[in-house]
C-alpha positions in Angstrom: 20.9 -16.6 5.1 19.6 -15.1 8.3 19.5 -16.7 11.4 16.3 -18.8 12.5 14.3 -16.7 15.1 15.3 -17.9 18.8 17.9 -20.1 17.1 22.0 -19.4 18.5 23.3 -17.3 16.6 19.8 -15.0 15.9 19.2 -11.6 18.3 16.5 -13.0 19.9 18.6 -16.0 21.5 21.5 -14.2 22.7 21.6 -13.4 26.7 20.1 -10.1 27.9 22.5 -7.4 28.5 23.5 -6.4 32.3 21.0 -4.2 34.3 18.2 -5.6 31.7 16.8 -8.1 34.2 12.6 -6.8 34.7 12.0 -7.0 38.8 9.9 -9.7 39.8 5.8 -9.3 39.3 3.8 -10.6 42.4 2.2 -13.7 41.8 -1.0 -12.6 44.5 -1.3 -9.6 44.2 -4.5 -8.0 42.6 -4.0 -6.5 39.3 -3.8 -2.8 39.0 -6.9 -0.8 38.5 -7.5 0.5 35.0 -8.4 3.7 34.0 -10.9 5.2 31.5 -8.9 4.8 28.4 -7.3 1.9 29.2 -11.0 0.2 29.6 -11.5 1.9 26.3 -8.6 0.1 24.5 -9.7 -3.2 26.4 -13.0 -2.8 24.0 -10.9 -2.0 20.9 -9.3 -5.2 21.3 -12.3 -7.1 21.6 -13.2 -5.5 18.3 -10.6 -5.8 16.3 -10.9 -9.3 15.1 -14.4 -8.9 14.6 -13.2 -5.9 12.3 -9.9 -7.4 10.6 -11.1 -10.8 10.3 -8.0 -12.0 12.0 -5.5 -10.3 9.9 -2.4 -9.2 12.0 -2.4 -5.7 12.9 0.5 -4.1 14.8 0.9 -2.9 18.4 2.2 0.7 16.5 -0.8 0.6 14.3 -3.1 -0.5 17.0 -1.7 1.8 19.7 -2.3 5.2 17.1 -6.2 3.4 16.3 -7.3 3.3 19.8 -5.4 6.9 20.1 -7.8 8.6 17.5 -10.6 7.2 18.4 -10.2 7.9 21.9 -9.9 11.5 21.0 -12.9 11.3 18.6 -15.1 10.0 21.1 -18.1 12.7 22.5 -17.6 13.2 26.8 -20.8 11.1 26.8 -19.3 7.9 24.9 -16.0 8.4 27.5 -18.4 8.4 30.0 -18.9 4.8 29.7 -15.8 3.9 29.9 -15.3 6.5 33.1 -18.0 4.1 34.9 -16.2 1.0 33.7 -12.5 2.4 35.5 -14.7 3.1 38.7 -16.5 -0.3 38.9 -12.4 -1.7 38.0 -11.1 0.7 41.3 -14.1 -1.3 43.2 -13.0 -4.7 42.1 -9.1 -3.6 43.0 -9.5 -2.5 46.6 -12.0 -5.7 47.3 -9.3 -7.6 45.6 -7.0 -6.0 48.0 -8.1 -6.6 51.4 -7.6 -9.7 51.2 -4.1 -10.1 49.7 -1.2 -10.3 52.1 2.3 -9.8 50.8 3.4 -12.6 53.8 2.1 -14.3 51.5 4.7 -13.8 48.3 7.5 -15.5 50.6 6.3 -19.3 49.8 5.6 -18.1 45.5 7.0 -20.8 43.4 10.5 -19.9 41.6 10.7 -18.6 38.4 12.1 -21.5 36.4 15.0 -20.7 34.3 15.1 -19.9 30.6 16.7 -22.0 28.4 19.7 -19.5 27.9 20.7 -19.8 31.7 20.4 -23.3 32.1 23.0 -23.4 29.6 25.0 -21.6 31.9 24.4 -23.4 34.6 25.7 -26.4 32.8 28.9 -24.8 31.0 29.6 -22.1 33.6 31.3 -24.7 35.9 33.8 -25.9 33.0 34.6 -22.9 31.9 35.8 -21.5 35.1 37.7 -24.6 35.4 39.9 -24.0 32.1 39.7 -20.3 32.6 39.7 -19.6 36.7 41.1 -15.7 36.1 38.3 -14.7 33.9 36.5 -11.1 34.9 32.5 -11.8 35.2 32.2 -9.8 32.1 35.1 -11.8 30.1 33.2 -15.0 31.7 29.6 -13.5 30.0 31.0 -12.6 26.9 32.5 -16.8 26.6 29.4 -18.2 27.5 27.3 -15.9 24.9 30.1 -17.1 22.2 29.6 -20.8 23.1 25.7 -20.5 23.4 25.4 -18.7 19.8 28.2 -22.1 18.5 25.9 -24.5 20.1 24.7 -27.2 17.2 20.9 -27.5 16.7 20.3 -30.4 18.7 22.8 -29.3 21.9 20.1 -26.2 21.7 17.0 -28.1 21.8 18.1 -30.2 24.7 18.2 -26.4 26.8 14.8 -25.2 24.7 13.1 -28.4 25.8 14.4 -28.5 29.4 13.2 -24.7 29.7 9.8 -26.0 28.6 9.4 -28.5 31.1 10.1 -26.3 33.9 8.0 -24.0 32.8 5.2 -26.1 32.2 5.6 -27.5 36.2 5.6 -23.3 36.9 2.3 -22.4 35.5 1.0 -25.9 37.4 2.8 -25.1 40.7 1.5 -20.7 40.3 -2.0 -22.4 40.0 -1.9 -24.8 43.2 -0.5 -22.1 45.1 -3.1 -19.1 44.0 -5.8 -21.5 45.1 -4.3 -22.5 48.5 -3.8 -18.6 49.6 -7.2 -17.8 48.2 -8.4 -20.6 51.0 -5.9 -19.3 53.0 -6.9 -15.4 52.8 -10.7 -16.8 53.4 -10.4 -18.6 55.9 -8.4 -15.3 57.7 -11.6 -13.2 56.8 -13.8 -15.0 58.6 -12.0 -14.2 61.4 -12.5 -17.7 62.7 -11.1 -18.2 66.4 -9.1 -21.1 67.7 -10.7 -23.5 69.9 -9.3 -26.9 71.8 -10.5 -29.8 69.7 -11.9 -27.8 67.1 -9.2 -27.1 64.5 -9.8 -23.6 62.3 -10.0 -23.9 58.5 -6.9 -22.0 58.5 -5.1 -24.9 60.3 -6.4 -27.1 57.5 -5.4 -24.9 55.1 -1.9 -24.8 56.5 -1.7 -28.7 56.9 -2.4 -28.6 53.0 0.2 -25.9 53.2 2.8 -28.4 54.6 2.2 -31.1 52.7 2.4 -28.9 49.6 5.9 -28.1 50.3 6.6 -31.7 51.0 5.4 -32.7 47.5 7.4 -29.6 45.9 10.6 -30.9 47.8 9.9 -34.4 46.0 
């Protein structure tokens, strides 16, 4: 019988190989600017359940859709979409004078997925019964262990992963609101005066006690 998808012993729940890691997107910054045919497939995919009724279609089959189209389409139909990438360039430098990478340095952490809170947990033991183990020997246990682990020692991790990640998106969502205040507050260009506190300052108070609550 094959293995349950995400459950040990299935691909999708063994650990990622070395060098496989993705680097880390900004939280703040503005999202890139879109051009023509991107915009284009934006619109094909506000179509297509209109279209398929909400039968699943394929990112392969979807991808090779929008790609004939796209070449079907007259230079006055792409010239909507032409308009659409320049208004998106607009939006992406406004976006962007106010974001200030400073600003990336207080970003919530990443929580950890379930697989490496497993490690975090069994990592300790195992160096203890096996302290001459290479790093790749030491991988290669914990993978073994992880794929041996019964169903309910795998939902404790699953469900531990969930919780964190559920506090992530609520901690990414406090903290996208305080440096919007933060970066408006700056673009007023407000000046410090005795007695009269800027909205900055305020904003950094709530700053403070932010981090206070986070360290609870």
């Amino acid at each position: 019988m094959a293995a349950k998808k995400g459950f040990p012993g299935s691909r999708q729940a063994q650990p990622r190989r070395p060098g496989g890691r993705r680097s880390r997107r900004s939280i703040l910054k503005p999202k890139g600017e879109m051009n023509p045919y991107a915009c284009f497939v934006r619109t094909c995919r506000e179509e297509l359940p209109k279209s398929r009724r909400g039968t699943e279609v394929s990112f392969v089959d979807f991808s090779k859709h929008c790609a004939r189209r796209w070449k079907a389409l007259s230079p006055r139909e792409k010239a909507r979409f032409q308009a659409l990438a320049r208004a998106d360039g607009r939006r992406f430098a406004r976006e962007m004078r106010s974001y200030d990478p400073s600003m990336e340095t207080k970003a919530p952490k990443k929580p950890m997925s379930s697989f490496l809170l497993f490690c975090q947990e069994y990592r300790p033991q195992l160096r203890a019964q096996h302290p001459n183990l290479s790093p790749m020997q030491e991988s290669h246990r914990l993978g073994a262990i992880w794929r041996g682990l019964s169903k309910k020692e795998y939902q404790h991790f699953v469900d531990s992963a969930a919780r964190l990640r559920e506090k992530y998106v609520k901690d990414v969502d406090k903290y996208k609101k305080r440096a919007q205040k933060i970066a408006y507050a700056r673009s007023l260009g407000r000046e410090r005066v005795a007695g009269n506190r800027s909205r900055e300052e305020e904003v950094e108070e709530e700053d403070s006690d932010y981090e206070e609550s986070m360290d609870d």
